[in-house]
Structures are given as structure tokens and as C-alpha cells.
N, C-alpha and C positions, 0 to 999 in steps of 0.2 A: 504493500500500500504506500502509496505517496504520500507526503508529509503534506499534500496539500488538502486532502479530504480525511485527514486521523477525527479522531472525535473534537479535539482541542480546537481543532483549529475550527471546524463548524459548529461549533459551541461559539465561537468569538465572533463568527459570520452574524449567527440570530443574533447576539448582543446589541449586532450595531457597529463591532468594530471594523477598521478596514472596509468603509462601505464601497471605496474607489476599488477597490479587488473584488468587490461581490458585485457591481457595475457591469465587470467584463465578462461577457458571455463564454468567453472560452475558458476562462476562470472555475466562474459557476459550472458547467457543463462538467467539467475535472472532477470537481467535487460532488455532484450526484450521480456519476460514474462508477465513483470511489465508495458512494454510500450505499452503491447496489451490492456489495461485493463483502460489506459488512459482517463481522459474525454475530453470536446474542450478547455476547459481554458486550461491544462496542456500542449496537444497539440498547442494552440497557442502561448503559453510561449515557446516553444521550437525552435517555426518560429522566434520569435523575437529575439532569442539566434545565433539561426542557424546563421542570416543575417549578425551576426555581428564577425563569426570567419571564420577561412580559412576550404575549403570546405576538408573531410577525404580524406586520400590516398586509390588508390582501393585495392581494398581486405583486408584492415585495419578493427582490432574488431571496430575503429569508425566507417566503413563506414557499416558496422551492423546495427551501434545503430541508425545511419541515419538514415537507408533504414525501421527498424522498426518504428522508430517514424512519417516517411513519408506515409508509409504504413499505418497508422494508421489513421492519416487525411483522407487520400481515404478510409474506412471503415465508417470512421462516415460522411464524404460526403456523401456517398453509401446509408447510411441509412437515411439518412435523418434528423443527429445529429447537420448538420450543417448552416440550416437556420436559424437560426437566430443568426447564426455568422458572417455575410458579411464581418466582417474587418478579421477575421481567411481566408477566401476567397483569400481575396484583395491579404493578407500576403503571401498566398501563390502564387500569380502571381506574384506578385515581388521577389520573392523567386527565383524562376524560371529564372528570367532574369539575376540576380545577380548568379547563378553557372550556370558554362559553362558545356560541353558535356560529359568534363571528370568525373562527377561528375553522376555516372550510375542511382541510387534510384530517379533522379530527375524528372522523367517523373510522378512519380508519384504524383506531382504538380499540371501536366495537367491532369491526370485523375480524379484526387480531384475536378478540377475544374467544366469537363464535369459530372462529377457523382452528383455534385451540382443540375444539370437541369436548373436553372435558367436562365432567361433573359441576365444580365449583365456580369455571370458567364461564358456562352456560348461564347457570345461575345470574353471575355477578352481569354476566350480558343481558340478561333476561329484564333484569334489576334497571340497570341504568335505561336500557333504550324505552322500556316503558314509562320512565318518571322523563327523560328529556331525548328525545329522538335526534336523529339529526333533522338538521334546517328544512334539509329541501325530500323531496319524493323521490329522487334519483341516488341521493347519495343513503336515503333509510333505507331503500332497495336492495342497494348495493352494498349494504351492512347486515343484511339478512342473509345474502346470498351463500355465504359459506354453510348454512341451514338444507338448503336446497340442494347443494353437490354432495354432502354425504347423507350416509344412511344408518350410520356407525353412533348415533348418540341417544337418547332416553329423549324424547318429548316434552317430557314432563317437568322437567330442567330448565324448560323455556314457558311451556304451557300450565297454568292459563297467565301466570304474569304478563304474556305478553299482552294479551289483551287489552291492559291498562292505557295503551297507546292507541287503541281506539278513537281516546279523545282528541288525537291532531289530527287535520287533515292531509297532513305531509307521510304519515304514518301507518294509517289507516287500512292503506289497501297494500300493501305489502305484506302488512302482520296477516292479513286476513286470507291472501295470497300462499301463504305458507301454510297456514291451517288446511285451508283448499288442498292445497299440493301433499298433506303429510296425509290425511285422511283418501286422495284419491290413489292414492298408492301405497294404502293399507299400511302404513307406518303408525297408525292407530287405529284405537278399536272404534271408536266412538268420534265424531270431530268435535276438535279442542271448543269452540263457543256452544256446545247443546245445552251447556246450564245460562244461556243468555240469547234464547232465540227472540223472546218479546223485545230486547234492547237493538236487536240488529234489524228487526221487523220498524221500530221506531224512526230507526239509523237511516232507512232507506226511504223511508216517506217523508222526513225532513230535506235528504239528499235529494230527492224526485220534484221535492217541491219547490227547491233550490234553484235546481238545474229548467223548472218549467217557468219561474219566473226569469231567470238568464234568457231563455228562448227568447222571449216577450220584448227583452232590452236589445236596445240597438251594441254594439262592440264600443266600449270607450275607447273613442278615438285619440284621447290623450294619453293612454297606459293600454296600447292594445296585449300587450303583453303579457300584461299582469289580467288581461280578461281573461285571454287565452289560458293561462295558467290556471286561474280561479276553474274555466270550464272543464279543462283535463283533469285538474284535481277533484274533480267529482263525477265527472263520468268513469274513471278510475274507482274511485269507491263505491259507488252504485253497481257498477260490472262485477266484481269483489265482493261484493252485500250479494247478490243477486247466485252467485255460485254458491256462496255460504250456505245459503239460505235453501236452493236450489238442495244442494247435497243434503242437508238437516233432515229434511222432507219433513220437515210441520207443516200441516196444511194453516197454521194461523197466519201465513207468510202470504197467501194465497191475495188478498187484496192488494197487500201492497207491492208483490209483483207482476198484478195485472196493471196497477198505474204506472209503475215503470215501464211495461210495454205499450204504452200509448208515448211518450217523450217521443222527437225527434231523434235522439240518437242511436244511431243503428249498432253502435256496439252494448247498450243498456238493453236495448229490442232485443238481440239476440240473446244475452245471459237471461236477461227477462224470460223468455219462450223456453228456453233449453229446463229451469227451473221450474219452469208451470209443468213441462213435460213431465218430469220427474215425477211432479205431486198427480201427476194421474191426468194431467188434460190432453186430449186428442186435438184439439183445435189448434193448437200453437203451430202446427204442421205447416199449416199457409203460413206461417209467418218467416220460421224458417227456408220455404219456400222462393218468398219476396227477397229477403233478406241474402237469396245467393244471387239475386241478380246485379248485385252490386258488388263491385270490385273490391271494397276493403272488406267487407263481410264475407265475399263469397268463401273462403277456403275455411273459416270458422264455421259456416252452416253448414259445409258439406262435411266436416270434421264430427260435430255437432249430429247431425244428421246418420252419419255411419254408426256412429256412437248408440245412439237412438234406436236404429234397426228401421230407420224413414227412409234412408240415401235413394228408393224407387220415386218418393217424391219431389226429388229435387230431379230439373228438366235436366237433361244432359248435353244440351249446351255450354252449360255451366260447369260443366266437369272436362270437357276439351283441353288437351295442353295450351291454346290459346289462352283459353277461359283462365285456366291459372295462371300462367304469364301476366296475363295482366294485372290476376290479382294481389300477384306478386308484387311485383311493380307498386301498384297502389297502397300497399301496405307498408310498402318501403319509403314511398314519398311519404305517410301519414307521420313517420315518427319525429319524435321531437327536435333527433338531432339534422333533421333534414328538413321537409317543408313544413312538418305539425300538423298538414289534413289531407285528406286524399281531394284528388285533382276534380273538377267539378264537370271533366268531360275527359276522354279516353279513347282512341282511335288504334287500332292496327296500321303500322305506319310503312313497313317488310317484315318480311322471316322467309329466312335462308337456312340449310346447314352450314356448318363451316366448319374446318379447321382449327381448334381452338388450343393455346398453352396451356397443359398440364393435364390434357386430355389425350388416349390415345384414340380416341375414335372421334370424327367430327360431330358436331353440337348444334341442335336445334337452335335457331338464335330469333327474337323476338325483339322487332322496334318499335314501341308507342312511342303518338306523337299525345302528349297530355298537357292540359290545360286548368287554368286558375282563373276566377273572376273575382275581386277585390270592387268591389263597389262599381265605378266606374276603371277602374283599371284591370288591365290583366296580367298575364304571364302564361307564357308557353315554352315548350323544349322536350328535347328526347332524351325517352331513356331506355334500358333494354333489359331485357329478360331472358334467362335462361342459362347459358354456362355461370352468369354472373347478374345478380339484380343493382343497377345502379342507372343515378344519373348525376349529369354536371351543373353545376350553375353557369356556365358559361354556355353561351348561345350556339344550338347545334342545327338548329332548323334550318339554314340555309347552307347545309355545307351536302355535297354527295355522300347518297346513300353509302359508298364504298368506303370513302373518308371517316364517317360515322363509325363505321362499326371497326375501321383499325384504330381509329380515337379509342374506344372501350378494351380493344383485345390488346392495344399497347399500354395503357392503366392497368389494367388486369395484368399484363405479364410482368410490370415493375421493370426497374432501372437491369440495366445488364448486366452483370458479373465483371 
């Protein structure tokens, strides 16, 4: 290890010293290079440093050097570098409580912890992410997730405490997401919320009632972002509520998942129908139905559908490799780190086979031309489907189709050796 990334010396970086050396990008880059490469002693020297200075500024070269050395605990957590460190553990739950929200890399505490597996670990995760979650729905997501990759821990370790996180909206559907998930794959006997079906049954008729007044409002055009958010953070927990609820199979749930199937959103419609199925209703069929004619629904009702023992009434147009292609694609533009909603029109634009990197056999290839309406304005572009689901933000509509598609397959094959 270089004397330039030892603990010492990024201990002195977060302090503030040397800020003209934490400036220089090739500097910095050295030293979280250096912090990947870490062992648990050096790593636990860094918890003990950490606790003891004032947490980085965001987007500061210290909150970098944080978020690598954070990051790093969760890798040898991960792997299994950290048992037989219990007090590196401990450290980092008190870590946790000691930086507040502002303080972004810190989730990665509670990851560390769940990615531990252990008995006392779980616990102590169980503990914190219910009394203060992380900030945002991405990063509580992705502090749950070590939950979901293994199989290997007791439930109960986590469950029902985690519950208590119910009350954020940033929190919510994740915790609820993982009940879902432990319960659908028989990792319990019973799912963790059945001693709280009237409070989820509540949960969702405030959420529906929430989300039908949002309908009704025009997008604040001074913070569209923060609407947007507002909206995905509850159609997230309705979808979530709606599985829960759906799997419980209380018929007391039954009202309040026929008004969530009236809402415009098509993804609350469908958790909606899929859970009325469950409690016994034959009608939701049509809706499933409706619901695969649209491109970011469709491969969930046909999924939904097969599940069911319905997939005869879903058209089969809709099951075509186009059919998926596209929906592919629209599913891909819907996500957050990309456009946030599926495109408001959708065309077949070519499909060829081809030749493709890292395939031995040529590849069905799929180009929508897809489109946006923003009030009066729009946006359009292509994107593709099939050996690879993407598109660019940069304007492809007027280049040759041939162009196009080595634009994708030379992104896809990456820079050369």
C-alpha cells in the first residue's frame, strides 16, 4: 500500500487537512484505489477515526473518501471478511446513529450490517433501520438488499421489527418488498405482517386516496421533481401494500383493493387484480387482460397471468418477441435512472438479425422509434431491444438505420483491449 491512501493519511483528508491535495483528482482517485484494497483492521481504524470528526460536506473529495472506505466495510461484510470482527460490526452501528441523514454513504453501515448475516448483526440492523431509515427509497432499498441475496439467516432476526419502518414513506415498500419476497419463496411459514392486516388494509386506502387526489393536480411546475418523486413514492407502496395484502389473503383487504384498481396507474391496477385474484375473484381477468396491452405492464401480466393459470387469456399478440421487445424497452425507459415513465407512444422502427459481440450465434435485434409529450413539448429517439435493452440521450433519429444499430453494438462491445 502506498503511503498515500494508509488510514493516516485519509483520516487527515476528512479532517480538512491538505484540502489543495484532496482538490487533485489524481490525488483522490490514488487514494480510493488504495481504500479498495483495505483489510478489516485498516477498515476498523477508520470507524474509530470517523466517530470522532465532523461528518464530510456532500459532494466534498471527503465525502468520496467516506463513501469508499464505507463501501469497503460492506464488501468484506459481503464476503465474509468480517466475522470474526464483531466489534468492527458493533462500530459500525454506532457509527450509524452518530451521522445523521445528511450524511449520504451512511446507509452503507446498514448494509454492512445485514450483509454480516449474523444473529446479533441482524438484530442490531433490524433495530436501527426501523427507528431511522435511510433518506431516500433507493438507498433503504439498497440496505435491505443483502436480505434478498441470501437464504442462510433466521427471519425473525429482522421480522416483525422491521415493520416499525412502515411509518416512512422512503421505507415502506422495501420493508414490505422483502416480506413479499421471504414469504413467496417459502423462507417463512406464515408472512411476517399477518398480525397487522387491518393497519396495511388502512395503509392502502390513505395511499389510494393520496395518489387519486395527485391525479386531480396539475405536476408543480416549480419542483416537478419533487412531484415526481412524491408520485413514485406511493405508487411504490400501494404496489407493495397490494402484494402484501394480495399474499395475506384476508378477504377484509377486498374493498380496499378494488379502489386501488380503479386509480390510473397501471402498475397499482395490476398488483391490484393479481391480489383480488388470489382472494377468489374471477373478474380481474379482463383487467389483466387490458393491462398486457401496454408496454410497461405487459411482461408483468403475462408473468402474473402464467402464474395464475389465465396466460389463455391474454391475446397473443402480446406474447410475440416483438410484443416483449418493446416491452422491454418501455420498462427500461420507465426507470428512475433513465426517463422515470414509459414513453407515451411506441412504434417498431426495424428488426434484423445480426451478428452480435459476445454472442456466438446472430441476435434478433429490435429498433423503437419512442416518444414523450410534456405538455406542449416533446421528445423522441431510439432505442433497441434484444441482444441489449438501451437507449441514448443523444439524438439518433436522423442518423441511418445501419449507423444506429453499430452506434449500440459498438457501446455494447466497450472500448478495445
Amino acid at each position: 500500500m502506498t503511503k498515500n491512501c494508509d488510514v493516516s493519511t485519509v483520516v487527515s483528508l476528512l479532517e480538512g487537512a491538505d484540502q489543495g491535495v484532496v482538490r487533485e483528482g489524481e490525488r483522490l482517485s490514488d487514494c480510493v484505489q488504495g481504500i479498495r484494497k483495505w483489510n478489516a483492521d485498516e477498515v476498523d481504524a477508520l470507524l474509530v477515526e470517523v466517530a470522532r470528526i465532523a461528518p464530510p460536506p456532500v459532494d466534498s473529495a471527503a465525502e468520496k473518501l467516506l463513501k469508499a472506505g464505507l463501501k469497503r466495510l460492506y464488501r468484506l461484510a459481503h464476503s465474509g471478511q468480517l466475522d470474526a470482527h464483531p466489534e468492527t460490526l458493533g462500530r459500525a452501528g454506532n457509527l450509524y446513529q452518530q451521522l445523521d441523514a445528511t450524511c449520504r454513504p451512511r446507509w452503507y453501515l446498514l448494509a454492512s450490517l445485514a450483509a454480516a448475516g449474523q444473529e446479533a448483526e441482524l438484530r442490531e440492523f433490524a433495530r436501527l433501520f426501523a427507528a431511522d431509515p435511510p433518506a431516500d427509497h433507493q438507498s433503504a432499498s439498497t440496505a435491505l438488499a443483502p436480505l434478498f441475496q441470501r437464504a442462510n439467516y433466521d427471519p425473525e432476526a429482522v421480522f416483525p421489527q422491521l415493520l416499525d419502518a412502515l411509518a416512512f414513506p422512503q421505507a415502506a415498500s422495501p420493508v414490505l418488498d422483502l416480506a413479499n419476497f421471504l414469504t413467496r419463496n417459502r423462507q417463512v411459514s406464515q408472512h411476517p405482517a399477518h398480525q397487522i392486516v387491518p393497519r396495511l388494509t388502512s395503509l392502502l386506502k390513505g395511499v389510494c386516496a393520496r395518489l387519486e387526489k395527485l391525479e386531480q393536480q396539475p405536476i408543480d411546475t416549480a419542483d416537478p421533481h419533487q412531484s415526481q418523486h412524491r408520485v413514485a413514492d406511493s405508487v411504490a407502496i400501494a404496489a407493495s401494500l397490494c402484494d402484501a395484502l394480495g399474499l395475506l389473503g384476508d378477504e377484509q383487504a377486498t374493498t380496499a383493493l378494488q379502489d386501488a384498481m380503479h386509480l390510473r396507474h397501471r402498475r397499482i391496477r395490476i398488483e391490484a387484480a393479481v391480489a383480488l385474484a388470489r382472494l377468489g375473484d374471477d373478474d380481474v381477468v379482463v383487467v389483466l387482460a387490458q393491462l398486457a396491452e401496454y408496454p410497461n405492464t405487459r411482461l408483468r401480466a403475462i408473468a402474473y397471468a402464467e402464474e395464475l393459470g389465465l396466460l389463455d387469456h391474454i391475446d397473443e399478440k402480446w406474447q410475440t418477441p416483438v410484443a416483449t421487445a418493446e416491452a422491454e424497452l418501455a420498462c427500461y425507459l420507465a426507470e428512475p435512472q433513465q426517463l422515470g415513465a414509459a414513453p407515451s407512444d411506441m412504434e417498431l422502427f426495424d428488426q434484423r438479425t445480426l451478428a452480435w459481440s459476445s454472442y456466438d450465434d446472430p441476435q434478433p435485434c429490435y429498433l423503437f422509434r419512442y416518444a414523450y409529450q410534456f405538455g406542449e413539448a416533446s421528445y423522441a429517439n431510439i432505442g433497441i431491444a434484444g441482444p441489449l435493452v438501451h437507449a441514448f440521450h443523444v439524438d439518433l433519429t436522423q442518423l441511418p438505420i445501419d449507423d444506429i444499430y453499430a452506434i449500440f453494438a459498438g457501446w455494447h462491445a466497450g472500448p478495445p483491449d
